[in-house]
C-alpha positions as CSV (number, residue, x, y, z in Angstrom):
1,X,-42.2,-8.3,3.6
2,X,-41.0,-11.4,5.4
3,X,-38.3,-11.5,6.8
4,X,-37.0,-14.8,4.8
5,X,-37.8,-12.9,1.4
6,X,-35.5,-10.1,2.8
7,X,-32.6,-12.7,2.8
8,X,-33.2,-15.0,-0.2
9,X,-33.6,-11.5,-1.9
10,X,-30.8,-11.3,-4.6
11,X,-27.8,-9.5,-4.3
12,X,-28.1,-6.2,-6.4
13,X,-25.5,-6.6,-9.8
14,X,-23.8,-3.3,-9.3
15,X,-23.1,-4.2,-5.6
16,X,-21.8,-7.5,-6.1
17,X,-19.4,-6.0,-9.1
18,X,-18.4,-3.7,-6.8
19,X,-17.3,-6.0,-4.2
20,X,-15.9,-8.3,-6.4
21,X,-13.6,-5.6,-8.4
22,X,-12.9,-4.0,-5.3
23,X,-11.3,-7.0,-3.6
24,X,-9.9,-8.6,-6.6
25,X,-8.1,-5.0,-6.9
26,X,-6.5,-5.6,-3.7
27,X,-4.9,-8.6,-4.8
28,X,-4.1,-7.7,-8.2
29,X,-1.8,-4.8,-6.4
30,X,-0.5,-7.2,-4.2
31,X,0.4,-9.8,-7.4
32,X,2.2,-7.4,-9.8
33,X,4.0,-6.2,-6.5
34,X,5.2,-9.7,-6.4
35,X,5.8,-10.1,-10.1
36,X,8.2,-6.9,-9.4
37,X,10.2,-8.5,-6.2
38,X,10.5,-11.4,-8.0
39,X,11.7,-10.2,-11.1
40,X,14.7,-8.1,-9.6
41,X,15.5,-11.0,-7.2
42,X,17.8,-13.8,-7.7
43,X,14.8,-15.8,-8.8
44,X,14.5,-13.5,-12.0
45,X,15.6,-16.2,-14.4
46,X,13.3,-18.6,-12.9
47,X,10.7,-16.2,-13.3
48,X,11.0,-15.2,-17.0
49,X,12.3,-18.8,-17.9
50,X,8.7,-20.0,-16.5
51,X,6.9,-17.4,-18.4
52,X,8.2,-18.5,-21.9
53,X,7.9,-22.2,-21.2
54,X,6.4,-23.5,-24.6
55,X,2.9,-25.3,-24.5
56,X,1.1,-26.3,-27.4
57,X,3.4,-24.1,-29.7
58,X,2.5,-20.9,-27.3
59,X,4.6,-20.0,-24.6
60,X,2.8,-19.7,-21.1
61,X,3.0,-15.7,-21.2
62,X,1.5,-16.2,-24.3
63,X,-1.2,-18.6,-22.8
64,X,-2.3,-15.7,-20.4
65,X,-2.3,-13.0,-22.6
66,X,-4.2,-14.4,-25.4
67,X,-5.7,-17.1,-24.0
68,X,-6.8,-16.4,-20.1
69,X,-7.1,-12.7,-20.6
70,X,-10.1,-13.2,-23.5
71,X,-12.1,-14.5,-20.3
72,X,-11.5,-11.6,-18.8
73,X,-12.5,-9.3,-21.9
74,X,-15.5,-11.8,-22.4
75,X,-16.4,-10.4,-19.0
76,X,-15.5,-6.9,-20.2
77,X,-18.1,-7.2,-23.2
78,X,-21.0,-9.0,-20.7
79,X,-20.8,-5.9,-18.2
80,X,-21.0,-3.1,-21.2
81,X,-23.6,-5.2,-22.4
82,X,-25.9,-5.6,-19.1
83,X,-24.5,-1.8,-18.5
84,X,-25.8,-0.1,-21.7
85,X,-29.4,-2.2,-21.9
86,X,-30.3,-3.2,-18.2
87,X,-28.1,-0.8,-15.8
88,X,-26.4,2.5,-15.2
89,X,-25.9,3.1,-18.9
90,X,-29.1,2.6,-20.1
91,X,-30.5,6.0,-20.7
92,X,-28.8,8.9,-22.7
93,X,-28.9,10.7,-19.7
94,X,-26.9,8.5,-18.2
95,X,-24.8,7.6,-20.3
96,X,-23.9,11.7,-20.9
97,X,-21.5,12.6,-18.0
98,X,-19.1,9.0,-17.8
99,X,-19.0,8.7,-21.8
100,X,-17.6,12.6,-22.5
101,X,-15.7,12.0,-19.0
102,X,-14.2,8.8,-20.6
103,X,-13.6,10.1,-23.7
104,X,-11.7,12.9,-22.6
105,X,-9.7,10.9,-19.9
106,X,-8.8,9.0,-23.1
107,X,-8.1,11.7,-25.5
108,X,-5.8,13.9,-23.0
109,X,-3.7,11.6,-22.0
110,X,-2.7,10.6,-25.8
111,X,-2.0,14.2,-27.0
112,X,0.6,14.3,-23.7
113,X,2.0,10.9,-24.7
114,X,2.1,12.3,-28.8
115,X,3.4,15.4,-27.3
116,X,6.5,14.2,-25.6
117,X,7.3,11.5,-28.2
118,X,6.3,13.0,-31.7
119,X,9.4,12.1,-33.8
120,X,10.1,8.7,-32.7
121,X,8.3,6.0,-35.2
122,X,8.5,3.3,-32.6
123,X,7.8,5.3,-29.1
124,X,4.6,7.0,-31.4
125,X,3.6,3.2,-31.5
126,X,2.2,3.1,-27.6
127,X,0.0,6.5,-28.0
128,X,-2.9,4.6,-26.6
129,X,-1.0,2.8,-23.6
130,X,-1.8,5.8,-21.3
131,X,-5.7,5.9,-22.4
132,X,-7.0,3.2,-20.3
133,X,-8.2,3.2,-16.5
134,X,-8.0,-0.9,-14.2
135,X,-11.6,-0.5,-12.9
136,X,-9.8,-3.3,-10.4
137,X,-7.0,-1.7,-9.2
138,X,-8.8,1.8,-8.8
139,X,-12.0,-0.4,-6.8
140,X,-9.6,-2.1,-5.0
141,X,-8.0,1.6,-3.5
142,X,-11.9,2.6,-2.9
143,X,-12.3,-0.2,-0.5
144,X,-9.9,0.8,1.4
145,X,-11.3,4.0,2.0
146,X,-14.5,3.0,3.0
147,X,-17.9,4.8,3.5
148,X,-15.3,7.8,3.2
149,X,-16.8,7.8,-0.5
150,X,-20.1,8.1,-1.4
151,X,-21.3,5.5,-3.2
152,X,-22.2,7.6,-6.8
153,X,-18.6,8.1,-7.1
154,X,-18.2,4.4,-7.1
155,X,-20.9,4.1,-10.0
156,X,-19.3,6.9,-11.8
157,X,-15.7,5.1,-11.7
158,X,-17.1,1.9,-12.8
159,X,-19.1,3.5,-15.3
160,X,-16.1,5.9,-16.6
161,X,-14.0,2.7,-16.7
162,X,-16.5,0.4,-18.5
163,X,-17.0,3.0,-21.1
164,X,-13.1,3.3,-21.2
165,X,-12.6,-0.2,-21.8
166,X,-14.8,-0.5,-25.0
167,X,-12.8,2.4,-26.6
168,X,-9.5,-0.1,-25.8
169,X,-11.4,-2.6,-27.1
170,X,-12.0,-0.4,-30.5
171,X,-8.6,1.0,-30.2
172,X,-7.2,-2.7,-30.2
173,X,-9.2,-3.2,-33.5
174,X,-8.0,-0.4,-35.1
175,X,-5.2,0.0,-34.5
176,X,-2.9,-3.0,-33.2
177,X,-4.7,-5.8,-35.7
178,X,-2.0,-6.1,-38.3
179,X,-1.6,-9.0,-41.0
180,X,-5.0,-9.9,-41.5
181,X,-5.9,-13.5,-42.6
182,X,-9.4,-13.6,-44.4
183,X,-10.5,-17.4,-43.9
184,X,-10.3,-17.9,-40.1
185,X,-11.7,-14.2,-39.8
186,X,-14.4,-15.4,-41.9
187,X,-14.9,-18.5,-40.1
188,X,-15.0,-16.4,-36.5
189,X,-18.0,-14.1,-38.6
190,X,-19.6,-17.1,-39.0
191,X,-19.0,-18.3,-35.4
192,X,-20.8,-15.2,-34.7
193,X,-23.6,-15.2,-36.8
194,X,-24.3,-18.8,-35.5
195,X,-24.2,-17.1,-31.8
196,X,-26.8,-14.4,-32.9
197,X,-29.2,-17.0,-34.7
198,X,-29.4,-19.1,-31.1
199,X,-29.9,-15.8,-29.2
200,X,-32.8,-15.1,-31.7
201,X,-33.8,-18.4,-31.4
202,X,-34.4,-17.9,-27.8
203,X,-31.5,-20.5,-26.5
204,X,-31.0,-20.0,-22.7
205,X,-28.5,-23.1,-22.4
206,X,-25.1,-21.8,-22.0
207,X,-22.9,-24.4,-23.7
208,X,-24.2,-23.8,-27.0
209,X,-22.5,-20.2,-26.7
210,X,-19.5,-21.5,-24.8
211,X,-18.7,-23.8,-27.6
212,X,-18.8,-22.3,-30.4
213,X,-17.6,-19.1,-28.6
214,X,-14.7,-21.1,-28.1
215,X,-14.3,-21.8,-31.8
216,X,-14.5,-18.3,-33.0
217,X,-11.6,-17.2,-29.8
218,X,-9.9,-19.7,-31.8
219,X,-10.4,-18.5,-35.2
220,X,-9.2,-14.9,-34.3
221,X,-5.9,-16.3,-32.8
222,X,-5.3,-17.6,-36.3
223,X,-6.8,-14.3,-38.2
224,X,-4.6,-11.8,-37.0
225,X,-7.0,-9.7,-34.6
226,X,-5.9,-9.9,-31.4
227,X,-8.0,-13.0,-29.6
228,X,-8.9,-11.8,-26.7
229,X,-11.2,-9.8,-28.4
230,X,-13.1,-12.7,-29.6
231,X,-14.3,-12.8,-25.7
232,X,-16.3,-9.2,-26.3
233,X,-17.5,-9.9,-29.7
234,X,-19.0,-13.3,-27.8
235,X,-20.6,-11.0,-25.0
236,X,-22.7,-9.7,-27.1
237,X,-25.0,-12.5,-28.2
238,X,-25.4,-13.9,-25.4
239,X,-29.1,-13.0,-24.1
240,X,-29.8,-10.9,-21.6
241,X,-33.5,-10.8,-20.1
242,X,-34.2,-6.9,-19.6
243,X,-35.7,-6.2,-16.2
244,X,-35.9,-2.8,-16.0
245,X,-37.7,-2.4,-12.6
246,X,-35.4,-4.0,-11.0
247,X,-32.0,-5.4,-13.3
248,X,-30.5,-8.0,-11.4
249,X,-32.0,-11.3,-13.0
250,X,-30.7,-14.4,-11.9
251,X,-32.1,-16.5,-14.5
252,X,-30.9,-14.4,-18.0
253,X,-28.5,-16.1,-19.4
254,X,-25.7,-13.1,-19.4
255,X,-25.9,-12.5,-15.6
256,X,-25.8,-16.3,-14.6
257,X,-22.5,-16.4,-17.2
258,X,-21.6,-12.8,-15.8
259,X,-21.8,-14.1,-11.8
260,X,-20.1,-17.8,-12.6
261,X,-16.7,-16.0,-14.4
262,X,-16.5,-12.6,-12.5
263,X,-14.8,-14.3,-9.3
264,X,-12.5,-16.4,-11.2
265,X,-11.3,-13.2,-13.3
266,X,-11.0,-11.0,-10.7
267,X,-9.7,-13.0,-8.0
268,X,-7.2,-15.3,-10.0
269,X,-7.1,-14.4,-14.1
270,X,-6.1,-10.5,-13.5
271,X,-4.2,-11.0,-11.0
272,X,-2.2,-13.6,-12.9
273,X,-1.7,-11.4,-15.9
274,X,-0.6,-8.7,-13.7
275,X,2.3,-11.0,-12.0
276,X,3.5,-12.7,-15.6
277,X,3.5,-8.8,-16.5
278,X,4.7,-6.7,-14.4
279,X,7.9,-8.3,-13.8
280,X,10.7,-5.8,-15.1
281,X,14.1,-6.5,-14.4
282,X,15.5,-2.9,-13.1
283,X,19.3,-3.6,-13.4
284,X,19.1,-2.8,-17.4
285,X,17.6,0.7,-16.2
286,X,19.1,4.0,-15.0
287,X,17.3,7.1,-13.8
288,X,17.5,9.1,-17.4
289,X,16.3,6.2,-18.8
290,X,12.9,6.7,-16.3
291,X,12.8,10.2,-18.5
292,X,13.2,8.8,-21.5
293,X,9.9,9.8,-23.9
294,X,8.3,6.6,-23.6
295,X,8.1,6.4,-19.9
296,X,7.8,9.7,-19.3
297,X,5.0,9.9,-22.3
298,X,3.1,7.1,-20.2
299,X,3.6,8.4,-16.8
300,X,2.6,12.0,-17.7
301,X,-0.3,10.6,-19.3
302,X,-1.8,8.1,-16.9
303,X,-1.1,11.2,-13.8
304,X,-1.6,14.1,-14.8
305,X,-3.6,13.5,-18.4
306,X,-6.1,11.4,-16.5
307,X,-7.2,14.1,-14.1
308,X,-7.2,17.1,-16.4
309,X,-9.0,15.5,-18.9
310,X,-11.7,13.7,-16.5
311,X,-11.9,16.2,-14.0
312,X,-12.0,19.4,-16.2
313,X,-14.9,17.3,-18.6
314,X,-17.2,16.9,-15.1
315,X,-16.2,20.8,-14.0
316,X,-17.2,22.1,-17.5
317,X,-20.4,20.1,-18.9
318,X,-22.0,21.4,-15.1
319,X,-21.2,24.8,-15.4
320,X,-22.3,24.8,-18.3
321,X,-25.8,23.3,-16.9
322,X,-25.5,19.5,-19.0
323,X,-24.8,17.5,-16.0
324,X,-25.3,17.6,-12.2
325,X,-22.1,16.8,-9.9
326,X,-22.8,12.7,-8.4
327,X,-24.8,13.2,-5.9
328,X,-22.7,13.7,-2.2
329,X,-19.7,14.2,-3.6
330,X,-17.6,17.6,-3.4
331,X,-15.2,18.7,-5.7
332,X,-12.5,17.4,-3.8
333,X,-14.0,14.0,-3.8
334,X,-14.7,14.0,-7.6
335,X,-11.3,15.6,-8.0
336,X,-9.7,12.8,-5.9
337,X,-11.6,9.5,-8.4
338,X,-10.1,11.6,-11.5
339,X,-6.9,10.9,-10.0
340,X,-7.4,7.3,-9.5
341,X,-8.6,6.9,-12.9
342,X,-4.7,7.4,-13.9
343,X,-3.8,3.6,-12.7
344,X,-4.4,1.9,-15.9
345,X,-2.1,-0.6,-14.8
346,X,-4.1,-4.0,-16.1
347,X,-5.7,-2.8,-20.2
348,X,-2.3,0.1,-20.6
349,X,0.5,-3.3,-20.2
350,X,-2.0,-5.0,-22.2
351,X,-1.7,-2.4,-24.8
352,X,1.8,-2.2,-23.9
353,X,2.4,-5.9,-25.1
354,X,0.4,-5.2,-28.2
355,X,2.3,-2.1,-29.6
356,X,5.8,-2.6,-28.4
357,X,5.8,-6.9,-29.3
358,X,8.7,-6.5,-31.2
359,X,10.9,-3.8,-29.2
360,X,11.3,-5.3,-25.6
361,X,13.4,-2.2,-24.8
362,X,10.5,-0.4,-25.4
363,X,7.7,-2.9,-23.9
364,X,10.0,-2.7,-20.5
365,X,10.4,1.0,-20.7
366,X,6.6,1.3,-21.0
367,X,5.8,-1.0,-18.1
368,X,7.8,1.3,-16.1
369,X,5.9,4.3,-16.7
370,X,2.7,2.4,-16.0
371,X,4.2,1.5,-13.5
372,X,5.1,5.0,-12.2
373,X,2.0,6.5,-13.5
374,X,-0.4,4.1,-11.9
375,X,1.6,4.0,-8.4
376,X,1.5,8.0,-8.4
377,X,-1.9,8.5,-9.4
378,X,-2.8,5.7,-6.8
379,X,-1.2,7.1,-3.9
380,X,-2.3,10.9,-4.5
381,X,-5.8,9.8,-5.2
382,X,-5.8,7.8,-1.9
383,X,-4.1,10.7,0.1
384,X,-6.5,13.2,-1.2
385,X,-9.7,11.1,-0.5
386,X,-8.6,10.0,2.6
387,X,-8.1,13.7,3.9
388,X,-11.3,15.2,2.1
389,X,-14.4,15.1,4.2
390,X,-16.8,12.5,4.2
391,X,-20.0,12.8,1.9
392,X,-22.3,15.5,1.7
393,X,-25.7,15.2,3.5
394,X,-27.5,17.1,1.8
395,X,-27.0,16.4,-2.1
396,X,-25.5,19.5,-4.1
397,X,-25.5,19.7,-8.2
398,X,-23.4,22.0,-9.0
């Protein structure tokens, strides 16, 4: 092969993902860092006077959480789309050892955070806060580890973490979609329908399914369903050429849509939502009120549930012979990702939001222990990675 093939040769999907997520976790960590400072400085008033500045009839916090962040789930639904038909996801074998390890990293965690606050109505409200892994911020504490990491263990926490997110996304529906208005949720159904008739039609042209995606996002604002979630629902009609051999087409309409809006979401959109939302103003809290069942229910949940459930679901489906261990990766490595699937910082404050919107004690008391849980999990899944040795040679299953 020529060399000039060799470089107009596209770069692979899953490698470009990577890099992006990775980087754009970097500066997510170092935005809600500032969103912190700034919220326990003298600028706080400025800060949450900004945030609930009214535009349109929606206050700018409003804006990003309902309006920005259904970019970013659109982007959610178009890479567990391409995942599950064209990529890591899909075969069954694949799909076998991230979907049990998701599912238990998301059911461990909410029997700790049920445990700890079973008998308060309203803490019982944010069960699902501690269920979720930031594929961002846990990418972003990869990079900065290196080739320390074998590269599987990347695939397997993006795929644990893209499977993760579409149980938020059906927890969301589920769950915290209250008050339903029939007529604009019929009018988003048929928003939808139209979507699926152009994708059968075989229309490649964006705009058709930017438009009239745009008029369904704005028919579930009005319908009760949280709007953001009009962004996945969107994701899935839009066509995706399958190229088994070798998945990384350029010309399909999902990936061109999937490469234009990834850098914007993960290098301005997330980051944004993680400053306008992780501000908490400290001087309302005291330490008992950090062991208060809410935060502690979170914390517990995102540190320790995260691992036992992820970690124990990998050790038991391969001795029991289901799975094989990612190739070159120890224990200790696979021990050390578990861990860093506890920062759920970004889809836990969006769940946050969602269950405690009419208790700001509680929404505050929650972004604490997200805050706590994500930090610790972060830290010992860094320190534990960065003092395990590097990848094993010679490729080990079990």
């Amino acid at each position: 092969m020529s060399v000039p093939s060799l470089v107009a040769r596209p770069l692979s999907m899953m490698r470009a993902f990577l890099a992006a997520e990775a980087a754009g976790g970097i500066i997510l960590i170092g935005a809600a860092a500032l969103g912190m400072l700034i919220a326990n400085s003298a600028q706080s008033a400025t800060y949450f006077h900004t945030l609930h500045i009214d535009i349109g009839g929606l206050s700018l916090l409003h804006w990003i959480n309902d309006g920005l962040m259904a970019l970013f789930f659109l982007v959610v639904g178009l890479e567990i789309k391409r995942e599950v038909l064209d990529g890591q996801l899909a075969r069954w074998p694949d799909r076998l050892l991230p979907g049990l390890a998701a599912a238990a990293g998301v059911v461990v965690p909410a029997l700790i955070y049920i445990a700890i606050n079973r008998g308060d109505a309203i803490g019982m409200r944010g069960w699902a806060i501690p269920a979720a892994t930031d594929i961002a911020f846990a990418l972003g504490v990869l990079a900065l580890l290196g080739r320390r990491v074998p590269g599987s263990l990347k695939i397997f926490l993006t795929a644990v973490a893209i499977i993760d997110d579409l149980i938020a996304v059906l927890i969301i529906v589920l769950f915290y979609s209250e008050q339903l208005s029939l007529l604009p949720l019929a009018l988003a159904a048929a928003g939808l329908v139209c979507l699926a008739l152009c994708n059968r039609a075989g229309v490649n042209q964006l705009w058709p399914y930017l438009l009239i995606g745009l008029f369904v996002w704005f028919c579930v604002l009005q319908s009760g369903i949280h709007a953001t979630l009009a962004g996945v629902a969107v994701a899935m009609t839009i066509p995706l050429a399958r190229t088994p051999a070798a998945p990384d087409d350029q010309h399909s309409p999902l990936s061109r849509l999937e490469h234009g809006l990834h850098p914007w979401v993960a290098y301005a959109i997330v980051p944004l939502f993680g400053f306008a939302n992780a501000g908490v103003a400290l001087t309302g809290f005291s330490l008992p009120d950090l062991a208060a069942s809410v935060p502690l229910g979170i914390a517990l949940g995102l540190f320790a549930g995260k691992q036992v459930g992820i970690f124990g679901a990998v050790w038991l489906l391969s001795r029991l012979g289901w799975v094989s261990r990612p190739a070159h990766a120890s224990w200790t490595q696979l021990y050390g990702v578990a861990l860093l699937c506890g920062i759920g910082f970004t889809m836990s404050l969006f769940i946050g939001g969602l269950a405690f919107a009419a208790h700001p004690h509680e929404s505050d008391a929650a972004k604490l222990g997200i805050l706590l849980g994500s930090l610790a999990s972060a830290t010992a899944g860094y320190l534990l990675l960065r003092l395990a040795p590097g990848p094993i040679r010679t490729e080990r299953t079990r």
